[in-house]
N, C-alpha and C positions, 0 to 999 in steps of 0.2 A: 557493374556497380552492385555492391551488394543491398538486398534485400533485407529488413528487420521484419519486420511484420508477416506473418502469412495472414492475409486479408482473407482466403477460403474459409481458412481455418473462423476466423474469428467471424465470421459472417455466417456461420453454419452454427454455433451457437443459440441454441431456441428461445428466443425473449422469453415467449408465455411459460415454459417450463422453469427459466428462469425465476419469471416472478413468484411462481407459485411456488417456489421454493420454504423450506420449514426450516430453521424456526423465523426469516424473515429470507429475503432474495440476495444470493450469495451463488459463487462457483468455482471449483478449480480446475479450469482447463486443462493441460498440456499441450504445447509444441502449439503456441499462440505465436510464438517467432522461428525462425526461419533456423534451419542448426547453424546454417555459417553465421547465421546473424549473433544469434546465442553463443557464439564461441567467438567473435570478435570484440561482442561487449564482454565478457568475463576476463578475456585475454586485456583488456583494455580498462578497469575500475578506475574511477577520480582518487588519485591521493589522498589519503587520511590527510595528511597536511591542510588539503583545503576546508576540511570539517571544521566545524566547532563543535566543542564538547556540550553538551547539552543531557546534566550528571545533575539528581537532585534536586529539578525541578519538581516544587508542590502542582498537585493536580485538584480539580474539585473535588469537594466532598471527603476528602484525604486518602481517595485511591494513590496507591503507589509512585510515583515516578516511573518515567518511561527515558530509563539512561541511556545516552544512545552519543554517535558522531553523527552528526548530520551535515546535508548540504543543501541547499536551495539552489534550484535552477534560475538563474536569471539570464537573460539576453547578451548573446558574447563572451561568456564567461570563459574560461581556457579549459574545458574539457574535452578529453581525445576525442577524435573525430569520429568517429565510429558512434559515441552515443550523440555529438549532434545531429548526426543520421538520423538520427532512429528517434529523437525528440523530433526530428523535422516529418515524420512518417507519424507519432503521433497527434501531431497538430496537423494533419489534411483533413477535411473532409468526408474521406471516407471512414477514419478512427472514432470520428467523433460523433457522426450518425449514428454507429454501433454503439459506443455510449449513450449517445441518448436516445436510444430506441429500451437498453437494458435498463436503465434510471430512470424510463417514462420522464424525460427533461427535454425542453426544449432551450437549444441554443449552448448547452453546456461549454465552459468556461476552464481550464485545467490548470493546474499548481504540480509541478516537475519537483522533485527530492530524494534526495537519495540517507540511507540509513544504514551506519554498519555499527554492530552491539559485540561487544566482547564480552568473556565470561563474567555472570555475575548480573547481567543486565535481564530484564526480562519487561514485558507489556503487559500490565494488571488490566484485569478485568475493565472495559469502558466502552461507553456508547459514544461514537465520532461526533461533532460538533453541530449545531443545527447549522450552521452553514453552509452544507454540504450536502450533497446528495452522495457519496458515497467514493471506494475508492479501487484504483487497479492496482494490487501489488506482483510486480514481477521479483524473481526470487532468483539471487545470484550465486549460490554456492552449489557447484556439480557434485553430483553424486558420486566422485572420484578424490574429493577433497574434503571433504563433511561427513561425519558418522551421523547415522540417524540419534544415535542415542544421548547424541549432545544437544539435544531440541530443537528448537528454534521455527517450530511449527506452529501457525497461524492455527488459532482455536476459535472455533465459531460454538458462541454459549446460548443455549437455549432455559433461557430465564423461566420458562411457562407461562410468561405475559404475569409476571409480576411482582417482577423488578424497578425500582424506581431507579431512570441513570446517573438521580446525583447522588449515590450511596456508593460505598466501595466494596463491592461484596468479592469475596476469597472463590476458587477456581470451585472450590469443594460446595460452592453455595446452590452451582447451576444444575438440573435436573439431567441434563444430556449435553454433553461437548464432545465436538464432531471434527475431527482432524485434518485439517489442509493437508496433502504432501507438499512439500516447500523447497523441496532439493530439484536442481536439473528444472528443465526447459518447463516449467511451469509458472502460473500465474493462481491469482486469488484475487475475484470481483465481487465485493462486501457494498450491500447498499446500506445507506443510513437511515436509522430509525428511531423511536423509542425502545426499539426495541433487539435494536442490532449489537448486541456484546459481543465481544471478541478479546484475545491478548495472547501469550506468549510467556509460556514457563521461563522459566531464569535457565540462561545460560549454561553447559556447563563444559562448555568446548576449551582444549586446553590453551596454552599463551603462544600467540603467534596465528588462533583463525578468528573471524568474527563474521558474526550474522550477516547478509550482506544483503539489500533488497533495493528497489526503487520502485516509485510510489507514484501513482497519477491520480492527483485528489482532484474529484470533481466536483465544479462550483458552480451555480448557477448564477445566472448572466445578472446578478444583483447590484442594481443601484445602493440601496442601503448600506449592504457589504462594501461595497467600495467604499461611501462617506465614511460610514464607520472605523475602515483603516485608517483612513488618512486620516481622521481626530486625533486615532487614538496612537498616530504614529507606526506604525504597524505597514515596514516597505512587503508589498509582495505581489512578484508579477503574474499577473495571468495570461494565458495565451488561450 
């Protein structure tokens, strides 16, 4: 049975170097999953078909839009087998200590989605939601099929602490942005903060590849959170 997860790997990871990380606690590992595992989900991506388009959406403050295909993970859903593997390998126990050992969270909570961006898309400048302590991106385009120079590289923006997050400031506004590699067996672990900026130059890969990532948003084990969906209508499952 194949393995997703290298649990060494992700377990040898330093909390405390983590957190003390500048301009707020972020990391980009490599080889957090297993090669056959990394090559079974690639070999294996959710159909566009299943996406909805999600083009145009207003953000706060009138930062940019974040165009994108998306998909939410729900319970049962018909995705190749190999990724409910490997969702079942992040929701043990053992994934989820390691998250909230890095998020300093007790009990943490996850939200499964996957994101693919064709040319022209791109992730403006923004701080993740208070609802959130923070997120895992794993990155699905090998370095055998993706040119670096078509971007698509997670940017971590070091504001100087003084940045307000409901403003939309331009890439050119931040003192220092520090480059994820984002191709091949790699991840990006972004906590959330006032102070946590991040995004993703615009696209400019030719017609026929798009960005391709999945996302483990972590949430805390919140009552309020919850009511609050359900008011305000808002389906979304947590595991």
């Amino acid at each position: 049975m194949t393995q997703y997860i290298d649990f060494d790997a992700l377990e040898a990871i330093d909390v405390q170097a983590f957190r003390n990380q500048k301009p707020y606690p972020w990391a980009n590992p490599e080889k957090l999953l297993t090669d056959e595992g990394y090559e079974a989900l690639c070999r294996n991506m959710p159909d566009i078909s299943m996406f909805a388009q999600k083009f145009g959406y207003g953000r706060r403050a009138g930062q940019q839009p974040h165009d994108r295909y998306s998909l939410e993970y729900e319970e049962g859903m018909a995705v190749p087998q190999p990724w409910i593997d490997f969702i079942g390998e992040l929701r043990s126990d053992r994934y989820r200590n390691v998250i909230g050992k890095l998020f300093n969270a007790s009990k943490p909570e996850f939200r499964f989605h996957w994101h693919y961006a064709p040319a022209g898309c791109s992730v403006s400048p923004h701080c993740d939601a208070k609802r959130e302590h923070g997120s895992h991106l794993f990155y699905f385009n090998t370095d055998d099929e993706w040119d670096p120079s078509w971007g698509g590289e997670t940017l971590v923006l070091d504001d100087g602490g003084n940045m307000d997050p409901n403003t939309a400031p331009a890439f050119s506004d931040f003192k220092n942005i520090i480059t994820c590699k984002s191709t091949g067996n790699v991840s990006a672990i972004l906590e959330r903060s006032e102070r946590g900026w991040h995004g993703v130059r615009e696209l400019t890969c030719p017609e026929g590849h798009m960005r391709k990532i999945f996302i483990v948003v972590v949430n805390p084990d919140s009552m309020f959170w919850k009511l609050r969906d359900k008011v305000v209508g808002k389906k979304i499952q947590r595991f």
